[in-house]
N, C-alpha and C positions, 0 to 999 in steps of 0.2 A: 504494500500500500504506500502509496505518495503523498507524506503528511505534507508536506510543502504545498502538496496539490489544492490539500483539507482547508489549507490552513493560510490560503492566500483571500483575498479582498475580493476576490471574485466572487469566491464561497462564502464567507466570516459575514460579508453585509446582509445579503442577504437571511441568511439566518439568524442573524440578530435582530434585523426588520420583523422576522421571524415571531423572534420571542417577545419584540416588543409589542406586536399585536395582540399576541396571547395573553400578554399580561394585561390588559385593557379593562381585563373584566376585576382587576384587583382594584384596590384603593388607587386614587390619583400619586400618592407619595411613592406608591410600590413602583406605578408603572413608569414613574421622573428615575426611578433608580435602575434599572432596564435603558431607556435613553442614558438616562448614564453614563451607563457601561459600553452600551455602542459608541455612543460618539467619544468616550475614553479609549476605546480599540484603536479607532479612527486615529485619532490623534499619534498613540503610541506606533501605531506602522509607519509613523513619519521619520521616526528615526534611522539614522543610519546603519547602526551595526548589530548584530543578533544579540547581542547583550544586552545593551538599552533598548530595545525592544521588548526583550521577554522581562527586562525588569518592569518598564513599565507594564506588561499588562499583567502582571502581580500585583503591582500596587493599583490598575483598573479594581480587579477580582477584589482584593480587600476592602476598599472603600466602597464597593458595593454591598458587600456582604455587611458590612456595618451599617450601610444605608436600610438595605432591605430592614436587617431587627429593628433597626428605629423604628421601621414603617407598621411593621408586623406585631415590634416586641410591647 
């Protein structure tokens, strides 16, 4: 399998459009943290080198996940 393939902007938007739709049916707060984290993705691809990429989108993940218990907890 071709995780580069998974795991390019081609694919990733889409499916995050994805899940932001899905989330539509939660709370307004849950589904801004969903945007979020796409347009956090977005951002983090802009980097240059694989490092700061996948650090960023660690730090996407985490401050979502913090986001969402706010929403939820």
């Amino acid at each position: 399998m071709n995780l580069t393939r998974l795991a390019s902007s081609r694919f990733l938007v889409p499916g995050l459009a994805l899940a932001a739709g899905m989330a539509t049916a939660a709370p307004a707060s849950g589904a801004d943290c969903i945007r979020f984290y796409a347009s956090c993705l977005v951002r983090a691809s802009d980097f240059g080198s694989w490092w700061e990429r996948s650090a960023a989108g660690i730090d996407c993940y985490l401050d979502t996940v913090a986001c969402v218990r706010r929403a939820y907890g």
